[in-house]
C-alpha positions as CSV (number, residue, x, y, z in Angstrom):
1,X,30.0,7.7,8.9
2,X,27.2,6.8,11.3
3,X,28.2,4.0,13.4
4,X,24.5,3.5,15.1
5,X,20.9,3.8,14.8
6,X,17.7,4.4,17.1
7,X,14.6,3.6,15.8
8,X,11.7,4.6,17.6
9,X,9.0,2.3,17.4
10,X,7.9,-1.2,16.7
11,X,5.4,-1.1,14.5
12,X,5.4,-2.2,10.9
13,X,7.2,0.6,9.4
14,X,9.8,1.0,12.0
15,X,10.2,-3.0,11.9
16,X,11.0,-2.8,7.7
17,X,13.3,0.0,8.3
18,X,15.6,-2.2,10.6
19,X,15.4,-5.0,8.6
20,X,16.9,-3.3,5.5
21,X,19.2,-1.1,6.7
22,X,20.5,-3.8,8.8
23,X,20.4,-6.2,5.5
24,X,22.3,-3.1,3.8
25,X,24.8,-2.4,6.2
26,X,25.8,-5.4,8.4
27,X,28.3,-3.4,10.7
28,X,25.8,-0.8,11.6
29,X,24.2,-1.2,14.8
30,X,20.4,-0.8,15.4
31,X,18.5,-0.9,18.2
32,X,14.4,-0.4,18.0
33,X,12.7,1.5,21.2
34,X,9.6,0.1,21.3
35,X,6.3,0.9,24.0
36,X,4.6,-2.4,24.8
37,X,1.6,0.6,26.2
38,X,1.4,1.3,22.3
39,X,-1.4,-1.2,20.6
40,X,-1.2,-2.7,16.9
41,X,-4.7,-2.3,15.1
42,X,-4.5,-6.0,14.4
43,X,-7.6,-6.5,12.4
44,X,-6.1,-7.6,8.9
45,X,-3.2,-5.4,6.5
46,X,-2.6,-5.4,2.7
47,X,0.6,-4.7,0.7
48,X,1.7,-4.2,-2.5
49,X,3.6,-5.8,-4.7
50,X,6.6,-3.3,-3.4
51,X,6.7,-5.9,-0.3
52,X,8.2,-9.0,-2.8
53,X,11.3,-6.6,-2.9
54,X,11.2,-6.7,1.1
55,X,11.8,-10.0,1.0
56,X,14.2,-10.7,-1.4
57,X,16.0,-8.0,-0.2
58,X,15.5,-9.3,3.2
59,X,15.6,-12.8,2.3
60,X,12.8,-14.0,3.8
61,X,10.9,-16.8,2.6
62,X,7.9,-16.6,1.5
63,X,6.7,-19.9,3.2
64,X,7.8,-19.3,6.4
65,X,5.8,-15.7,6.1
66,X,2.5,-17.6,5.1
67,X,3.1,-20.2,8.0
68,X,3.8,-17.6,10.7
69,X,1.7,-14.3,9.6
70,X,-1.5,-16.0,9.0
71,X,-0.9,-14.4,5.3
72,X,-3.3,-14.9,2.1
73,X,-2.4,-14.1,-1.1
74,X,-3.6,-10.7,-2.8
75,X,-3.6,-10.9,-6.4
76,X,-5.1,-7.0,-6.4
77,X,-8.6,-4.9,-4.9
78,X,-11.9,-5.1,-6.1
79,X,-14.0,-2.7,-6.1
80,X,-17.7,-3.0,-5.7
81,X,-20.6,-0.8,-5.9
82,X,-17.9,2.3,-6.7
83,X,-19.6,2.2,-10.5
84,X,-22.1,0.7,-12.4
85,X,-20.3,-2.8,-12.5
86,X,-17.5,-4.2,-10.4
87,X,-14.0,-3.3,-11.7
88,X,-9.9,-4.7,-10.7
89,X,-7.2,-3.2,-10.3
90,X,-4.4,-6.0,-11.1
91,X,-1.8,-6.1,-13.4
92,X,-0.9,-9.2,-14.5
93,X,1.8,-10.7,-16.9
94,X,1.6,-9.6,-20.6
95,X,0.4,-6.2,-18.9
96,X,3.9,-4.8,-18.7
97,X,7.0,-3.0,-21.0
98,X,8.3,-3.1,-23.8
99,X,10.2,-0.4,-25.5
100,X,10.0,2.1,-23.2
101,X,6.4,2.2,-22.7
102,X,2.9,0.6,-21.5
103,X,3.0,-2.5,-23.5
104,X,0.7,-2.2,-26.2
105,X,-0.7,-5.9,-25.3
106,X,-3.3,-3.7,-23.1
107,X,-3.9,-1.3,-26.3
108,X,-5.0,-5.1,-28.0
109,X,-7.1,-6.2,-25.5
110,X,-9.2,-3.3,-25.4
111,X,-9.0,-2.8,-29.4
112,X,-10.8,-6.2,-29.5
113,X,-13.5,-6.1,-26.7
114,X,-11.8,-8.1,-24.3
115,X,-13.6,-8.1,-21.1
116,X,-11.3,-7.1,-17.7
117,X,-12.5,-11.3,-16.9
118,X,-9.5,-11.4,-19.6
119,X,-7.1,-9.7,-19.1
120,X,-6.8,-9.2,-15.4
121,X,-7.0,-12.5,-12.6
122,X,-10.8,-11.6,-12.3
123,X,-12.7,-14.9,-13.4
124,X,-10.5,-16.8,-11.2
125,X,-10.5,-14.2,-8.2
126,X,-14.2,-14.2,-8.8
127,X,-14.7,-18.3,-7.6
128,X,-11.6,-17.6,-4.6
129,X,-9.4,-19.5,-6.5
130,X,-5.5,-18.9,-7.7
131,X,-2.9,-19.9,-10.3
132,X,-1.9,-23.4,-9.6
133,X,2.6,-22.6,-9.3
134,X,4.6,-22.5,-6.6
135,X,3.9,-18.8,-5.4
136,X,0.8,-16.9,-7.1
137,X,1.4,-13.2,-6.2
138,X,3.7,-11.4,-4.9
139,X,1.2,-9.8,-2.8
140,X,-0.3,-10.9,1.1
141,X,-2.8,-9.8,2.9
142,X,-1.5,-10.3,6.7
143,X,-2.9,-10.7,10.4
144,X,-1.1,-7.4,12.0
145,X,-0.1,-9.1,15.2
146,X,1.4,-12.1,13.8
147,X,3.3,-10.1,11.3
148,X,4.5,-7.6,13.8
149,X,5.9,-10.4,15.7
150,X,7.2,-12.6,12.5
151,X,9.3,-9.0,11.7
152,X,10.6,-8.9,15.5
153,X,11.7,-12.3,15.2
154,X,13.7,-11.6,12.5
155,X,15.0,-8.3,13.6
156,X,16.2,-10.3,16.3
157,X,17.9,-12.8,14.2
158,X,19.9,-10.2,12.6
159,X,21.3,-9.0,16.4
160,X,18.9,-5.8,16.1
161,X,18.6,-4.5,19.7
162,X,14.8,-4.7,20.7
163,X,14.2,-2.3,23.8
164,X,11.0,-2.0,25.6
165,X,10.5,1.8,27.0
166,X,8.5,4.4,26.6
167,X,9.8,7.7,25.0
168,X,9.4,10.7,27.2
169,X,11.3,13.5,26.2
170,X,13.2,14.3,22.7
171,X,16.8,16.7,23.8
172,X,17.9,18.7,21.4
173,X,20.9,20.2,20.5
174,X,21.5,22.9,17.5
175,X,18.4,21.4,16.1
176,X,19.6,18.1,16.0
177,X,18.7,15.3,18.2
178,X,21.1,14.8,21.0
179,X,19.5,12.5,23.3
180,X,15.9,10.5,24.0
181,X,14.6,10.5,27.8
182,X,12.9,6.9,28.3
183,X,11.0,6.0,31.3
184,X,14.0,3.7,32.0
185,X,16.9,5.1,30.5
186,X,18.5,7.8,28.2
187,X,19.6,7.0,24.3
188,X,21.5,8.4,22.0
189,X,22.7,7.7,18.6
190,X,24.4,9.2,15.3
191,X,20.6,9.0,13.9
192,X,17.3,8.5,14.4
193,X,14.1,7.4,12.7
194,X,10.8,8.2,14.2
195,X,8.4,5.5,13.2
196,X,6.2,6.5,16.3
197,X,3.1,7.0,14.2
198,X,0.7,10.1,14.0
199,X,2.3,10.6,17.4
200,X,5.4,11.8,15.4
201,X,7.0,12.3,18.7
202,X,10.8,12.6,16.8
203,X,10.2,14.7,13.7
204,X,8.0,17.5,14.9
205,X,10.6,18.7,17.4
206,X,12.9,19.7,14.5
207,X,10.1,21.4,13.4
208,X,8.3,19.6,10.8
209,X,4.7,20.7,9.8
210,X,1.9,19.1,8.5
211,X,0.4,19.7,5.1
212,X,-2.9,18.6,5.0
213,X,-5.1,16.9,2.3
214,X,-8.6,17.2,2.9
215,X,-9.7,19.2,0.8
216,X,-8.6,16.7,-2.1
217,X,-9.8,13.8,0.1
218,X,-12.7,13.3,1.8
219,X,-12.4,10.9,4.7
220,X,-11.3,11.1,8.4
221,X,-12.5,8.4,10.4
222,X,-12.3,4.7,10.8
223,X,-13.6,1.6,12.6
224,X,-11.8,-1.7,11.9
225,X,-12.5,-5.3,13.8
226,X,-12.7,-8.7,13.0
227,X,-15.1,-11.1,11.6
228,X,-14.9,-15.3,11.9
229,X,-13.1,-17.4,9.7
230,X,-14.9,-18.3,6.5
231,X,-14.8,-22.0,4.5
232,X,-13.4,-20.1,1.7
233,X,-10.7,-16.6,0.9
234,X,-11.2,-14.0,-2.0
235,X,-7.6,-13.9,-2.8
236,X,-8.2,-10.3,-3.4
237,X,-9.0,-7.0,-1.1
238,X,-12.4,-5.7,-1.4
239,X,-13.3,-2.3,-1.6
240,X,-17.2,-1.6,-1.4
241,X,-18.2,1.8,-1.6
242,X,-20.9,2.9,1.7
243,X,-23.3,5.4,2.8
244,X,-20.6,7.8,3.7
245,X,-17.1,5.8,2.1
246,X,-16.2,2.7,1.5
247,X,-15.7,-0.4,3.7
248,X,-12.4,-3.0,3.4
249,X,-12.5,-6.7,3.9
250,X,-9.2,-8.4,4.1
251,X,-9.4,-13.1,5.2
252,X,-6.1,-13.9,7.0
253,X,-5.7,-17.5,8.0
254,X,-8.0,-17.9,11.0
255,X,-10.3,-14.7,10.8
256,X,-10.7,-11.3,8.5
257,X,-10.1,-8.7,9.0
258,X,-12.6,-5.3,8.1
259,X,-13.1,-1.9,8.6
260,X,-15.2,1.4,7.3
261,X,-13.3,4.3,6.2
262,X,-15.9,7.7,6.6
263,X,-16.8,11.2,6.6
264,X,-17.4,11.9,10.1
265,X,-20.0,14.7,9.2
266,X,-22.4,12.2,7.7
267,X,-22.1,9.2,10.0
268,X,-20.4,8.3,13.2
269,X,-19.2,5.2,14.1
270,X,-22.0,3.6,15.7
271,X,-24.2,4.4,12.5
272,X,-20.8,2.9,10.8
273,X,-21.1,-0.5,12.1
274,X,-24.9,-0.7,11.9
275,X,-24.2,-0.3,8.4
276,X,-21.6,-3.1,8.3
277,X,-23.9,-5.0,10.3
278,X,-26.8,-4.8,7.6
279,X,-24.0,-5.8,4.8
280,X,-23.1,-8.9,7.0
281,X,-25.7,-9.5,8.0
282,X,-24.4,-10.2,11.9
283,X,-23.3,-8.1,14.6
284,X,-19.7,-6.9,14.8
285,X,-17.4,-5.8,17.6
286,X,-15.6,-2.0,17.0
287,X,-11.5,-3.4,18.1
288,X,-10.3,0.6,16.7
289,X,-12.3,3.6,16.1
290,X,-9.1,6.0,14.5
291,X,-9.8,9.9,13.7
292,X,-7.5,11.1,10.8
293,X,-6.7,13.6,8.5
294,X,-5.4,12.8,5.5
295,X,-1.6,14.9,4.9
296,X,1.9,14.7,4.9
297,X,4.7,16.1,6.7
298,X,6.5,19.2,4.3
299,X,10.2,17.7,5.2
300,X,10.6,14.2,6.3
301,X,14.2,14.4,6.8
302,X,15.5,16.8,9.4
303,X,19.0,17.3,10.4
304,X,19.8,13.7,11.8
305,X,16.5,12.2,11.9
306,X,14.2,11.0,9.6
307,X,10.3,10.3,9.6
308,X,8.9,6.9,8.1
309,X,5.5,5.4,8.2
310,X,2.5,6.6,9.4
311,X,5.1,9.7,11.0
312,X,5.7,10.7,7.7
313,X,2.4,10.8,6.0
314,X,-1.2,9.7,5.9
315,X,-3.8,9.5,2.6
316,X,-5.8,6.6,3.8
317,X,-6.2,2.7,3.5
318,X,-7.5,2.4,-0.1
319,X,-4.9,0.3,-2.6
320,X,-3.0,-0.9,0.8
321,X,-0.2,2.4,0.4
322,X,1.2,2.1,3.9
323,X,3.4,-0.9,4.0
324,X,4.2,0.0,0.5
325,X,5.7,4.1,1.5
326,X,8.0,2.7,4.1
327,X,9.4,0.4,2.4
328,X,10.2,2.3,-0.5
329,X,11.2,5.4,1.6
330,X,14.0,2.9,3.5
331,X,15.0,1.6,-0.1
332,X,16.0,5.4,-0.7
333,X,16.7,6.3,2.5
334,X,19.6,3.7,2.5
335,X,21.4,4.7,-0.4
336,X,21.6,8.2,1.5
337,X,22.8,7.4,4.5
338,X,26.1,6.5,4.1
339,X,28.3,10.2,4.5
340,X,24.7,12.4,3.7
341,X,25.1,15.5,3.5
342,X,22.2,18.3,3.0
343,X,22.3,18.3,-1.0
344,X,21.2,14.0,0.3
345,X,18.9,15.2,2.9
346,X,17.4,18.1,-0.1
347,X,17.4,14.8,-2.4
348,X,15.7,12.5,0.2
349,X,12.6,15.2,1.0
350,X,12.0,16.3,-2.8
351,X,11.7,12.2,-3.9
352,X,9.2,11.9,-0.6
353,X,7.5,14.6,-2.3
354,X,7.1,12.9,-5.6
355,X,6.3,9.6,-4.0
356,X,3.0,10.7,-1.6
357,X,1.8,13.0,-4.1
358,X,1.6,10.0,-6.2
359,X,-0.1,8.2,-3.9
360,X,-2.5,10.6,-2.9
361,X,-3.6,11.4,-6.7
362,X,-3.8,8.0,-7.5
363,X,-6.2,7.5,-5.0
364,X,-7.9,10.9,-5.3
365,X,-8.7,9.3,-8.9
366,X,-10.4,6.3,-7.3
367,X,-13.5,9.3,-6.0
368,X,-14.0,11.0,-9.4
369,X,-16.7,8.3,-9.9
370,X,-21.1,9.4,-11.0
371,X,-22.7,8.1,-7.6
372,X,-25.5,9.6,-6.4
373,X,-26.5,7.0,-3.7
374,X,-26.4,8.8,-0.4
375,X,-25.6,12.3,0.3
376,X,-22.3,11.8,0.8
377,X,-21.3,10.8,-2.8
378,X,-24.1,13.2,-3.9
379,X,-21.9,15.9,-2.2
380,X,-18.8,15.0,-3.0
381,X,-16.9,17.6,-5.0
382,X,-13.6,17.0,-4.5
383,X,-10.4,19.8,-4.8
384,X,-8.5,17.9,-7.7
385,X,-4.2,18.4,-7.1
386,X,-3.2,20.6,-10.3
387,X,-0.8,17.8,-10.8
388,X,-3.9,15.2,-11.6
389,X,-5.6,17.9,-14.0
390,X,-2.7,18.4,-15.7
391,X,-2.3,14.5,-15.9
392,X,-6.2,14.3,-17.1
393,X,-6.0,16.7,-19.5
394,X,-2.6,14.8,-20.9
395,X,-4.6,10.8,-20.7
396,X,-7.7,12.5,-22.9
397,X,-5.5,11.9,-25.7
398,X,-3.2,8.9,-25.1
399,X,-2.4,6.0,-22.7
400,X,0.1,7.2,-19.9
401,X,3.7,6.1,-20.3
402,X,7.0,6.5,-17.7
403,X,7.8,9.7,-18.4
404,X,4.8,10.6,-17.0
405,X,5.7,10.3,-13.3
406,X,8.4,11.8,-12.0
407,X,10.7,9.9,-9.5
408,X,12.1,6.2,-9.5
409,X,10.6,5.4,-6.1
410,X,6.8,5.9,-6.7
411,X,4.4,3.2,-5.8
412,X,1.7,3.8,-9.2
413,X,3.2,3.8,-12.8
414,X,1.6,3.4,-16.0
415,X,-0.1,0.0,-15.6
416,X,-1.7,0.7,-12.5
417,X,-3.3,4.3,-13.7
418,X,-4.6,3.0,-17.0
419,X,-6.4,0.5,-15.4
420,X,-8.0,2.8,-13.5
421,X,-8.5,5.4,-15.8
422,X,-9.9,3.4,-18.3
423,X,-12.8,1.4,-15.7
424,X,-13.5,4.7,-14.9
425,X,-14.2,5.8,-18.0
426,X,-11.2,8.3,-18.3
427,X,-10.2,6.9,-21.6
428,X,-12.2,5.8,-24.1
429,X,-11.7,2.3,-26.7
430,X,-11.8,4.5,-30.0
431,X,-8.1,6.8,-28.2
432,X,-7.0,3.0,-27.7
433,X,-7.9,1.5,-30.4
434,X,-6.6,4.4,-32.7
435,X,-2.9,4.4,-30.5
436,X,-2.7,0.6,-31.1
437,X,-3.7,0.9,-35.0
438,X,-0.5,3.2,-35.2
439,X,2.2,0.6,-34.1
440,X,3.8,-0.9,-36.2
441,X,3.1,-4.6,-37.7
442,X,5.4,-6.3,-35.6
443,X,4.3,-4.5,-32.4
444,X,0.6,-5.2,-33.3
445,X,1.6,-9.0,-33.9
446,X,3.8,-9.1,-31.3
447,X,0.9,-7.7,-28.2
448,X,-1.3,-10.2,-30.1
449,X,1.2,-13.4,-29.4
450,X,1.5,-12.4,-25.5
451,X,-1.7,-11.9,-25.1
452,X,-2.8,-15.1,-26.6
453,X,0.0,-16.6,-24.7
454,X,-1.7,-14.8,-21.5
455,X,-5.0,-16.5,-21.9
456,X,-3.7,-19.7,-22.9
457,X,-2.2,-19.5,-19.2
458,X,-4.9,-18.7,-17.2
459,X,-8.1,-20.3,-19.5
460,X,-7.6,-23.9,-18.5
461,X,-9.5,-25.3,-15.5
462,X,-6.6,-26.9,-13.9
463,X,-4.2,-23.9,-13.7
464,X,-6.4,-22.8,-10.7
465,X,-6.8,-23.9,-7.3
466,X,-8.9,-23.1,-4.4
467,X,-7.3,-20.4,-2.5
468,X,-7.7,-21.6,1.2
469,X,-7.1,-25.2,0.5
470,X,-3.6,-24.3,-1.6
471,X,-2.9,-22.2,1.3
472,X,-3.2,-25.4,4.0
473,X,-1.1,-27.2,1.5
474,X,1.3,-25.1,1.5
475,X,1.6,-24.1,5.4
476,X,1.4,-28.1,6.0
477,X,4.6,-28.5,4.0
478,X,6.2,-25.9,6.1
């Protein structure tokens, strides 16, 4: 039974790790080596809705999180200038299960020309507003450095050992890890979790290799940096497609936070921010230029160590997937831990399997899109994954369900992919409309109720309320 813990790096993902496994097993002690050499990006970070389980797992309020991460709410991404109009990917309410499969309320609203305005957050989003209750989403944009420091603070709380020291040298011993050389002192521990980054400094000593994914995606470089504060917050990430990608803008409390994802062959990053510049119409500062390639490591647990975060894999910032990996890889990772053995350790590396290449076909999806623009999206001809063909072929005829995906831990089911399938023209209204004529009377009925019980919630007026000022409200209550 492992008694300790070293976790190697301070960074978001290595942070989430200690706080759950420390929230899952109160006796076992943790300590995080962290480099204070090491910087945090800091210029704005999205998450899923995977982080609401964070927190209740965690039990961290999500008040306290606003007040002291400079966080906004995220009801979902827009993206702009990707098609011929604007499109959102949000699920809301009615857009859920029933029986076993996508709810059929989505089958209605397309059946009867409802506009995505409808039957996403989108009219609202649209005028920076949100629903009017107690918490809107269950998903926050942050500021990086304030989180990184709310997530110490509570590491600390929970009598997590926070060590500042610089790893130097990994000692091994039959290919496990016996020892970590710091500029201060030596470590060791029953196990080890290398949140260290692309730096990997843990994991590739046992021998870990890369698999890369760029010939299925396209970009490999990066500028982020800040802009001013604004009078008013899109409650929503956007995504507007570029020259040579596609550019993010995130508002935090206090500033936003921005970047421009690229293809380095078409533009570098001083032609990147010019661009930016043009869009905003102001000059910008660079705080990060980041080279990448998009991939994933082949096994992410090794003998006693395992790899999560940005260590583990990389497919790139579109639909906010980082936060989202780690924290369902330590949600596995946990019930694995106790007594593993290798059949665990087989388990654990096949259900990371599952979960990136998930992740990295739903956002090889967002790229299959008729834009002709530049000669980057004129040249784009992307490798599509087998597993997305076969998945394309399969949605021609029907509306995915769950037995679609393999693996419990994935961070895209159902609702999110026929969103995007359907904005981008994958499926058509007459499939839909023909699968929803074939439920049965009470189905039918039934989708019609919840949807009409949908728009009754979000129609009136005073069920919305300016995003920014709800936000002081609710910080000032603090």
């Amino acid at each position: 039974m492992i008694k300790d813990i070293s976790i190697v790096g301070g960074g978001t993902s290595g942070l989430i790790a200690a706080l759950i496994l420390k929230n899952r097993f109160n006796n076992l002690k943790i300590q995080i080596i962290k480099s204070d050499k090491i910087g945090i990006i800091g210029v704005g970070e999205g998450s899923t809705e995977h982080w609401q389980s964070f927190m209740d797992f965690c039990q961290i309020d999500y008040l306290q999180l606003l007040k002291e991460t400079g966080a906004t709410f995220k009801y979902g991404v827009l993206f702009d200038n990707w098609t011929e109009k604007k499109y959102f990917h949000h699920i809301v309410s009615p857009m859920s299960f029933l029986y076993g499969q996508y709810l059929s309320v989505f089958s209605y609203a397309i059946a009867n020309n409802y506009s995505p305005k409808e039957y996403t957050y989108l009219d609202g989003c649209l005028n920076n507003r949100v629903m009017f209750i107690n918490q809107p989403t269950n998903q926050y944009h942050f500021n990086t450095f304030k989180l990184n420091k709310f997530l110490l603070k509570k590491c600390r709380e929970k009598n997590i050992n926070i060590i500042e020291d610089e790893i130097n040298e990994v000692i091994l011993k039959d290919n496990k890890i016996k020892k970590l050389i710091g500029n201060k002192k030596e470590y060791t521990s029953d196990f080890f979790i290398d949140s260290t980054g692309f730096k990997k400094l843990l994991i590739s000593k046992l021998g870990a290799k890369w698999i890369s994914y760029k010939e299925h995606l396209p970009l490999n470089e990066a500028i982020a940096f800040p802009t001013d504060d604004t009078s008013t917050y899109t409650p929503y990430t956007l995504a507007r497609a570029m020259k040579a990608g596609w550019m993010w803008r995130i508002p935090t409390q206090g500033r936003w936070g921005n970047g421009y994802v690229f293809n380095n062959k078409y533009i570098n990053a001083e032609q990147a921010k010019q661009e930016c510049e043009n869009y905003l119409g102001h000059n910008i500062t660079i705080a990060k230029n980041i080279k990448f390639e998009a991939g994933s490591l082949d096994k992410t647990w090794i003998e006693n160590c395992v790899a999560i975060g940005l260590s583990s894999s990389f497919v790139e910032p579109l639909e906010a997937t980082s936060i989202g990996m780690s924290i369902q890889q330590t949600f596995l990772l946990m019930h694995l831990l106790p007594n593993y053995n290798l059949k665990n350790i087989e388990k654990y590396n096949l259900a990371f399997k599952e979960m990136i290449e998930n992740v990295r076909d739903f956002i090889v999806l967002h790229y299959l899109v008729n834009k002709k623009d530049s000669k980057f999206w004129r040249d784009l001809k992307l490798n599509i994954p087998s597993s997305l063909k076969h998945k394309l072929k399969i949605w021609k005829n029907r509306l995915p369900i769950r037995d679609d995906f393999l693996g419990s831990y994935n961070l895209f089911y159902e609702a999110n992919w026929t969103l995007i399938l359907k904005e981008l023209g994958f499926i058509n209204k007459d499939t839909i409309t023909k699968e929803f004529n074939f439920l049965s009377e009470h189905l039918q009925l039934n989708s019609q109720k919840l949807f009409d019980e949908h728009l009754a919630e979000i129609k009136p007026r005073k069920a919305w309320i300016d995003h920014k000022k709800y936000l002081g409200a609710l910080v000032k209550e603090c």
